[in-house]
C-alpha positions in Angstrom: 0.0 0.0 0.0 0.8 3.1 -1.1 2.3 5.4 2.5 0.2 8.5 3.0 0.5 11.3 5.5 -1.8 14.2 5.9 0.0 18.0 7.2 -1.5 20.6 8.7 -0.6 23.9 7.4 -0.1 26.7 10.7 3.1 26.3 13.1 3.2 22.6 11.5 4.9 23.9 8.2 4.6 27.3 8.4 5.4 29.6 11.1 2.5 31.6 12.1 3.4 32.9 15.4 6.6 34.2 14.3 4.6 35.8 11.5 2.3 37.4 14.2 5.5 38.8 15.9 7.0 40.2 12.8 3.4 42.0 11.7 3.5 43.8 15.5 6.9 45.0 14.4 6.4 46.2 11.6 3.4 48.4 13.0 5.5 49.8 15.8 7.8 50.7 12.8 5.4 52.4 10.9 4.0 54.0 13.5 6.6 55.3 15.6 5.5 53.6 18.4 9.3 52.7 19.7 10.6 49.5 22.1 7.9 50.3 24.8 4.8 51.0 22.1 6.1 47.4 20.9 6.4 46.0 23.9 2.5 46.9 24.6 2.0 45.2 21.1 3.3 41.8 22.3 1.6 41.6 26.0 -1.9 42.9 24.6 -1.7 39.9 22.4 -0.6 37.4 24.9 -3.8 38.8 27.2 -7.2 37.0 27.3 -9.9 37.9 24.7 -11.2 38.6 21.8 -9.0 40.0 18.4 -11.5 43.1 18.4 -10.8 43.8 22.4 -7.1 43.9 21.6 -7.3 46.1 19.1 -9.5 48.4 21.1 -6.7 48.7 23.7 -4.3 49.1 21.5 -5.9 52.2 19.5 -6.8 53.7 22.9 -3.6 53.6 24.0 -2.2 55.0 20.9 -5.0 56.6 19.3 -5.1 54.9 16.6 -8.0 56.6 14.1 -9.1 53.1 12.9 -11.6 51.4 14.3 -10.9 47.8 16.0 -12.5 45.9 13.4 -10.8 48.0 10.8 -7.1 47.2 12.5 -8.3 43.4 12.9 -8.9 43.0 9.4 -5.5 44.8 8.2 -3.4 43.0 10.9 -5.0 39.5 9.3 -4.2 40.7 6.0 -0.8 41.2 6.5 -0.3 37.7 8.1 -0.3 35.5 5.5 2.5 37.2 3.5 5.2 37.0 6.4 4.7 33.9 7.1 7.4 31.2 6.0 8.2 27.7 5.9 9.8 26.0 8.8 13.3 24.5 8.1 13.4 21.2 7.0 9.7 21.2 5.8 10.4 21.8 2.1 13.1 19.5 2.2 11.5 17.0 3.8 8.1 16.6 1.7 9.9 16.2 -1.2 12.1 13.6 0.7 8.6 11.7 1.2 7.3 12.3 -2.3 10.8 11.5 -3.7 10.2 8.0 -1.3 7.1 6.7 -2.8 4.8 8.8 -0.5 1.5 10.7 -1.4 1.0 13.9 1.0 -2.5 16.2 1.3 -2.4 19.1 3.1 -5.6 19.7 5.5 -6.2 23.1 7.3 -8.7 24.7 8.8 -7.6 28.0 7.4 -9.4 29.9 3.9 -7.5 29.0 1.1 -6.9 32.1 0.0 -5.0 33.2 2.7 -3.1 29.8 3.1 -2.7 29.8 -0.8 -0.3 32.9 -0.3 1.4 31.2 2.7 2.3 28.0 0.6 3.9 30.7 -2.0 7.0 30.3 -0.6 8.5 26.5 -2.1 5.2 24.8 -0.3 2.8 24.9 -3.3 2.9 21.6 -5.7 4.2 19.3 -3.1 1.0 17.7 -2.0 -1.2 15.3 -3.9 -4.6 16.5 -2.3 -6.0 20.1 -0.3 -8.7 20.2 2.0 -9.6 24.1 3.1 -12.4 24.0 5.3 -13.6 27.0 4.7 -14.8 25.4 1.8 -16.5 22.7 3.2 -19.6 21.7 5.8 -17.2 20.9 8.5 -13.5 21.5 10.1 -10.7 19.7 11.7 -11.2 17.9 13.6 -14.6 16.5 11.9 -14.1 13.0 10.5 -16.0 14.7 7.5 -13.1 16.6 6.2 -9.9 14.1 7.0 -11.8 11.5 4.8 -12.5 14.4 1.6 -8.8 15.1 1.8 -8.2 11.0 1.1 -10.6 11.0 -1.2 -9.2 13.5 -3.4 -5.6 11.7 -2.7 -7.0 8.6 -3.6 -5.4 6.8 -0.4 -6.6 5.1 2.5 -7.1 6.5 6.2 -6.4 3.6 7.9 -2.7 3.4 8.8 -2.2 6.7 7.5 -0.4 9.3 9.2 -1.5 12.8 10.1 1.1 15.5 11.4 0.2 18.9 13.1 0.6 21.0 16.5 -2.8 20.8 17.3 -3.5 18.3 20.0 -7.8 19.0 19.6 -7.5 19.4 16.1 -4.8 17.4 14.5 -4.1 14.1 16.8 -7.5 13.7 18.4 -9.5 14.0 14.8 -6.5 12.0 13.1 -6.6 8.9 15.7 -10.5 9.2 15.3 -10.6 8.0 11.8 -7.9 5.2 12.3 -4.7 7.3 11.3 -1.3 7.3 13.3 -0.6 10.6 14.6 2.5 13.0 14.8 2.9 15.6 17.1 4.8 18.5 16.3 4.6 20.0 20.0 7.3 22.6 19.4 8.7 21.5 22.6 5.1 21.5 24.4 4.5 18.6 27.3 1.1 17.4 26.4 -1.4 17.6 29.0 -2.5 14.1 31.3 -5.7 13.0 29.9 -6.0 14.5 26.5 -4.9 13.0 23.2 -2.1 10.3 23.2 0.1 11.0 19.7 1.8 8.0 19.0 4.8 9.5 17.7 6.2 13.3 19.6 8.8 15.5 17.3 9.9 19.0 18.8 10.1 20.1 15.0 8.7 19.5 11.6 12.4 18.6 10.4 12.4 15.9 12.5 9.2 14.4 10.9 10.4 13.5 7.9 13.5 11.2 9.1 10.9 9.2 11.9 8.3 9.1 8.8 10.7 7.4 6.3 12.4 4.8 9.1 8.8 3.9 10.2 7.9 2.9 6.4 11.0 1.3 5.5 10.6 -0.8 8.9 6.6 -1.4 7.7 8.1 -3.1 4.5 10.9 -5.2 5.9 8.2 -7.0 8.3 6.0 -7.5 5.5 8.7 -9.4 3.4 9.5 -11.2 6.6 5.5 -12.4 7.6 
């Protein structure tokens, strides 16, 4: 059988919080808003809360003349285009594909905005996409991890699907028979939720564990 493994797209391949981080600097830039107007910038958005109560503090305490919804929407426009693959991750899908693998990608985010974070070497190297926004249901939905085999033309069962999300990403994978990969980012997962079978600290590391796990796979099955 063919080896498939499903990705998720945010702070699996792509880094989205450093993208976050470089989108607050950039505003203090533009704005003059210096180390401290920065440093206001990164706590407001480690605080509790919705996008739209942020973005209220923040243009009180600056006076900013947009309104929060208005800074909301530019801030989430910006995203996309700073964000940037992870090292190893190009490398390493075309390591699978180069192996004999098929790869989908499955995210939760709208394709238009993932579209321009894949831009950067990501687009082409996967078989199948699933953006939920599309669709009648998200991650982690059986629904949606099954349309993304579909269009792959592979198999769930024994599959693999790698993300950072715990809820999302191991919990909906296991759910439909996969075998899960955790790219905690050096997280410690919490007693009593979802049990990855496999725990990497980075996406590099993925694609090594991925390819011994499949050669091994074969052997046995020449030996039985």
């Amino acid at each position: 059988m063919t080896p498939f493994a499903v990705f998720d797209l945010d702070d699996t391949l792509v880094d989205y919080v450093s993208a976050i981080d470089a989108a607050f600097v950039a505003l203090a830039e533009e704005r003059a808003l210096g180390p401290e107007g920065l440093a206001f910038l990164r706590a407001e958005q480690e605080k509790p809360g919705t996008p739209e109560e942020s973005w209220q503090a923040i243009a009180d305490r600056f006076g900013f003349p947009e309104s929060p919804d208005e800074l909301t929407r530019a801030f989430a426009e910006r995203l996309p285009s700073l964000c940037q693959p992870y090292e190893g991750a190009i490398d390493g899908l075309r390591a699978l594909r180069n192996a004999g693998w098929r790869t989908a990608l499955l995210t939760n985010g709208a394709e238009a905005e993932q579209r321009i974070k894949m831009s950067t070497g990501l687009d082409g190297l996967f078989d199948a996409y699933c953006f939920t926004d599309a669709e009648t249901a998200r991650k982690p939905d059986p629904t949606v991890f099954q349309i993304v085999a579909d269009r792959a033309d592979a198999e769930l069962e024994g599959a693999w699907m790698v993300g950072d999300s715990l809820s999302a990403d191991i919990a909906g994978g296991a759910a439909v028979g996969m075998r899960t990969l955790w790219v905690s980012g050096d997280r410690v997962a919490p007693a009593g939720g979802p049990t990855p079978d496999v725990t990497v600290s980075t996406i590099a590391e993925a694609f090594p564990l991925l390819l011994r796990i499949d050669t091994h796979s074969r052997s046995n099955r020449f030996l039985t």
